[in-house]
N, C-alpha and C positions, 0 to 999 in steps of 0.2 A: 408503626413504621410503614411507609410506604412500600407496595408490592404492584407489581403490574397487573393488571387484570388477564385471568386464564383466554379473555377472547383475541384479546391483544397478543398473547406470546403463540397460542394457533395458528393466529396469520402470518405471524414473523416465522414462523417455524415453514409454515406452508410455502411463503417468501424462497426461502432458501432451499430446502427441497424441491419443490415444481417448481421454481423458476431460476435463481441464482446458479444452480450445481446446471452443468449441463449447457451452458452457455446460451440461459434465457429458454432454452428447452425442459429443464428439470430429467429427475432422474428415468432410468428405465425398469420395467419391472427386472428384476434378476442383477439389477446394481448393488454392489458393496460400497458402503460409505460411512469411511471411518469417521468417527467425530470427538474433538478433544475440548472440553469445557473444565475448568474449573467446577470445587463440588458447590459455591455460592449460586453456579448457575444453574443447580439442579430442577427446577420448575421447569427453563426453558430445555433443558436437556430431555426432560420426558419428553416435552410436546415434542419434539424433534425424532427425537428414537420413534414417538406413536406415527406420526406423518411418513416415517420412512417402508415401517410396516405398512402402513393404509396403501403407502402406492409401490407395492411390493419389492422395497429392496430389501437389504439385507446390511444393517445396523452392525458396525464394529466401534463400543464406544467406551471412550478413556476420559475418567473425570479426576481431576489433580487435587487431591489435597489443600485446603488453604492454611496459612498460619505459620509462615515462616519456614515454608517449604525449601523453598529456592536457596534463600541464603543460608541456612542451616547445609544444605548442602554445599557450597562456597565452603563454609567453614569447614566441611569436615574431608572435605575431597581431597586427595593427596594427587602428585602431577599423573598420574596414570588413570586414575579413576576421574579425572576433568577429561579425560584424550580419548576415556573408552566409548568405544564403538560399539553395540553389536549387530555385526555387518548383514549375518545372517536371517534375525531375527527382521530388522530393517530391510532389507530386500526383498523377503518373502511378502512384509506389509504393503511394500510397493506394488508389488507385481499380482495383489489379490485384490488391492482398493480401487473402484471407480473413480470412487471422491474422497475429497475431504472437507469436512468443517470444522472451521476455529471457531470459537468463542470465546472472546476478548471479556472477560470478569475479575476487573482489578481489585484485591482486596485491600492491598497496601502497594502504594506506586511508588514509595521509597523502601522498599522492604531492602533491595541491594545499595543503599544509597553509600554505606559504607566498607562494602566489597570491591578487593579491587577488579577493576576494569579488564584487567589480564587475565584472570580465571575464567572470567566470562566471556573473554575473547577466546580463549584456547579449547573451552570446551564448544561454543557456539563454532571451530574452524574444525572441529572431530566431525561437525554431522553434517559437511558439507555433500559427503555422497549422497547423500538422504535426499539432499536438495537438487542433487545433478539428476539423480533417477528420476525423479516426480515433474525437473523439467522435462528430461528427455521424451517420456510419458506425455507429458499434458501437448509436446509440441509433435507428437505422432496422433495427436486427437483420441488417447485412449483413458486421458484423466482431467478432470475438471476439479475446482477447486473454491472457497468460500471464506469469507470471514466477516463476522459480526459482532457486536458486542450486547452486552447483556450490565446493565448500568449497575453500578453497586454506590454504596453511600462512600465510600474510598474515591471514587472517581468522581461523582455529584463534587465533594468539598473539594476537590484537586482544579474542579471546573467554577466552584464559587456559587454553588447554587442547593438546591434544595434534589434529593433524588424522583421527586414529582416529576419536578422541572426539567430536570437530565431526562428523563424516561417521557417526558412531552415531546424534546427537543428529538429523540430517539422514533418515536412515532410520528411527527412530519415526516423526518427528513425519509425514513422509509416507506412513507406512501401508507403506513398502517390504520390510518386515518380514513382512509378511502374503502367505499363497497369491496372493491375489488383492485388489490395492492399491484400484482401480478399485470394488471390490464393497464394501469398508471407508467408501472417499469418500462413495460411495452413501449409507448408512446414516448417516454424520456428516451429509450434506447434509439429511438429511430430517429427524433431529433438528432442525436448525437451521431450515430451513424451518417445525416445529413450533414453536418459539420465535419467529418475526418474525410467524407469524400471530396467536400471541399477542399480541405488542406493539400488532399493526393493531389490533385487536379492543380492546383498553383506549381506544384513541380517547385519546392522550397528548396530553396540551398542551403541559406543562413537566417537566423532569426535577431535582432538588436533589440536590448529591451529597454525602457526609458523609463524611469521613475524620481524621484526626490534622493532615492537611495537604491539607485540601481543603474548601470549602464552595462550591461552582458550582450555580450554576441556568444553566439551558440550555433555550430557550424552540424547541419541538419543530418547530412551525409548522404552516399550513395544506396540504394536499394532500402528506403526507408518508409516506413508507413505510418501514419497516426492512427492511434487505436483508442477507443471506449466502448463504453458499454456491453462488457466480456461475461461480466454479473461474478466477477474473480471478488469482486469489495460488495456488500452491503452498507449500506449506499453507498456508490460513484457514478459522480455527476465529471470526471474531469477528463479531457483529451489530451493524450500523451504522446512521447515516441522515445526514442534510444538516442540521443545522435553522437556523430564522431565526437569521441571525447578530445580530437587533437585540435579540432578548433572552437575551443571556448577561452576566451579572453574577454577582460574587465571585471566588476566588482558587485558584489550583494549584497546588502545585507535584509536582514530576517527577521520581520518586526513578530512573528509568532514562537514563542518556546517549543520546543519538544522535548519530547521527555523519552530517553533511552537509558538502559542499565542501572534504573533504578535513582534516575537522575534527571529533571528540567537544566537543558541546555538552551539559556535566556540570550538576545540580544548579538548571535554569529553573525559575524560577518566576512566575507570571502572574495578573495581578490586571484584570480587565474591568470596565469601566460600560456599560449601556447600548450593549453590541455590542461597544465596542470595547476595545483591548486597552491598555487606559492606563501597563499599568507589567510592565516584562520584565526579569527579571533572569537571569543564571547565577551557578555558582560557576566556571567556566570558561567560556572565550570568548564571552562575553558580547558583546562588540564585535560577532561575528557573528553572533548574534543579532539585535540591533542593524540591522544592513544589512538582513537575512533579511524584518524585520518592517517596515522601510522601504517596500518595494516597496509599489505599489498593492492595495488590501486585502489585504495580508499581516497586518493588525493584525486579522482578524474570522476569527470559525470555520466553518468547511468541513465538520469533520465530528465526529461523537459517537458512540464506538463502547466495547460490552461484549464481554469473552472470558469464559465459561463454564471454571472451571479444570477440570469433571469432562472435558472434551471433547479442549481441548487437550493431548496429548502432550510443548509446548516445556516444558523446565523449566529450561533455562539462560537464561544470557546468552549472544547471539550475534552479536554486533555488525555485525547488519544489519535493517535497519526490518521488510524481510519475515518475518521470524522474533518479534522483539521488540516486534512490536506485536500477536502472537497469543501472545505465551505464557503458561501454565495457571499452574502453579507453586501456593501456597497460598491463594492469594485473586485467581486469575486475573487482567485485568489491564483498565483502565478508559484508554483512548489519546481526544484530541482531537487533529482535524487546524488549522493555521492555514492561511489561503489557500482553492482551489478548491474547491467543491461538488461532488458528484457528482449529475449531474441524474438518475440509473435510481433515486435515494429519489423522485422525485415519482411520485404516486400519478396518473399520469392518462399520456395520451396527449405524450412531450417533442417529436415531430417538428411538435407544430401549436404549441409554445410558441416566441414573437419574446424575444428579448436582454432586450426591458421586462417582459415579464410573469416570466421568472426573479428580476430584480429585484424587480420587488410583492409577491411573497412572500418576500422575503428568501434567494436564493439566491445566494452571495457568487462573484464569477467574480475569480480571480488565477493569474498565470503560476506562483505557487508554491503548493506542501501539502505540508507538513513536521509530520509525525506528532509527538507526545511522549506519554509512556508513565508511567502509576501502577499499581504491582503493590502498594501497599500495603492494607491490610482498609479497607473502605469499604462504605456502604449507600447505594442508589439509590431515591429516592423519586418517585412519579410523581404529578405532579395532572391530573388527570382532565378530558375535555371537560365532566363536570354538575359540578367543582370537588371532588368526592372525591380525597381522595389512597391511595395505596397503594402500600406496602413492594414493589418488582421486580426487587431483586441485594441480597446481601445474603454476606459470604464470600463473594466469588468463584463464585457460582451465579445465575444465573435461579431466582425463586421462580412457578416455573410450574405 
């Protein structure tokens, strides 16, 4: 069986430690930095724990059980023990951790494929404080945050390939390849940085997007900023923002699957009015979709984001959103989020903004954000704050 070589999971470790955590800074001596892996990931989970010690933090790390973990507990949860919280314990963790790291190690990517979707929604809607703390946190600049994946033979066959090949495809795209990964990041971030000052700079209103199967306008909003290269994803290559969820109107559809709750959701397609998300279809599980978009603003968009194909390195399928919503390939790739906003696109000060003023400008708050993915040829047209328009992606580039 294929294994990744010890010098390769060093650099991915070191990747994420000195540079990813920290916002391309890496950590500081005397940082706590929680880290959650699956126990398939336990190889890169050492290297991580040792890199944390070398550059004197202080390692808090939770490794998951595999093997029918998750849905065993679906099955056996009753409605109180889905909703439990423990608030205490979770607050304390907030208020102690600099960072955190995910590591994405899928053993079985259908293990919930027969749980229903409500359990999962009802307990994933218990740990929303969890999630408000760690923003509130990261947007007072006192928490940084990472995710990565660690390829398993589950994920390789989900992706159609050999786990070599998955773990090839894993070492381009993060630069692992190179003397010095960290020095590569560098240089892509500042490209990117160069493109979102761009975008500030046009003073965008609205966006229309044109493809074979795509006509969206996407209304950009007030006080808004494009962001990348945050080092929040290992790899991300793509430029983002929040916009007013009240003006997106027209239709999409999603020639990449994703796969949520235990489930590939094939072939969506989605048609808005006036914000909202009035007609969702798939060619598969659509039902789940269904549920997905049920949730309280689950039917409005979160986020609006362009991948540059000269940048990115992904050029498969990889059947995980981290990968798949950055990847380059021929005409790079154009993803909308439904659900959550990210408040670091507002362009001002978020620690002095109250729950209503998010709202005034149209920042959509929901316990869910479920990415979908168009890698087909499309052109992005921008209208301007004096009402000029102007061509801004075109193929799979920024015309910058």
């Amino acid at each position: 069986m294929f294994k990744p070589k010890k010098e390769v999971l060093e650099k991915y470790a070191d990747l994420l430690v000195n540079f990813a955590l920290g916002s391309g800074e890496g950590i500081k001596k005397g940082d706590v930095v929680y880290v959650v892996a699956e126990d398939v990931a336990k190889p890169f989970l050492f290297e991580i724990r040792n890199t944390i010690l070398r550059s004197g933090g202080f390692p808090i790390i939770k490794m998951i059980p595999t093997g029918n973990w998750d849905k065993t507990f679906f099955e056996l949860a009753n409605e109180d023990q889905l909703k439990f919280f423990p608030k205490k314990y979770n607050k304390a963790l907030v208020d102690l951790a600099d960072h955190y790291v995910g590591i994405i190690a899928d053993t079985d990517l259908k293990e919930l494929s027969k749980t229903d979707p409500v359990k999962i929604l009802k307990s994933k809607k218990a740990g929303k404080p969890m999630r408000e703390w760690m923003n509130k946190k990261e947007n007072a600049g006192k928490f940084t945050w990472t995710l990565a994946i660690f390829g398993t033979e589950a994920m390789a066959k989900e992706a159609n390939c050999s786990l070599e090949e998955y773990w090839d495809q894993i070492v381009s795209a993060c630069f692992l390849d190179e003397i010095d990964p960290k020095k590569k990041w560098r240089e892509t971030f500042k490209n990117l940085s160069e493109t979102t000052k761009w975008l500030d700079s046009l003073k965008i209103s609205e966006v229309r997007v044109v493809g074979e199967n795509i006509d969206l306008q996407v209304r950009i909003g007030e006080k808004r900023k494009w962001v990348a290269g945050s080092g929040r994803n290992i790899p991300s290559f793509e430029v983002f923002t929040s916009p007013d969820w009240r003006g997106t109107n027209g239709f999409i559809k999603f020639n990449n699957p994703i796969y949520r709750y235990g489930n590939f959701v094939k072939g969506a397609k989605f048609e808005f009015k006036n914000g909202i998300l009035i007609k969702a279809t798939a060619d598969e599980n659509e039902n789940l979709l269904k549920k997905i978009i049920a949730q309280k603003n689950a039917n409005k968009l979160g986020e609006f984001s362009l991948t540059d194909a000269r940048l990115s390195k992904i050029r498969r399928f990889m059947a995980d959103i981290l990968y798949d919503e950055n990847v380059g390939g021929e005409f790079g790739n154009m993803h909308v989020a439904i659900g959550a906003s990210y408040h670091d696109t507002f362009d001002g000060d978020s620690m002095k903004m109250k729950k209503s003023d998010w709202k005034i400008l149209g920042f959509n708050e929901s316990v869910e954000h479920l990415d979908f993915i168009n890698t087909e040829k499309k052109i992005v047209i921008a209208t301007l704050s004096n009402g000029n328009k102007k061509k801004i992606y075109e193929n799979g580039k920024f015309l910058i």
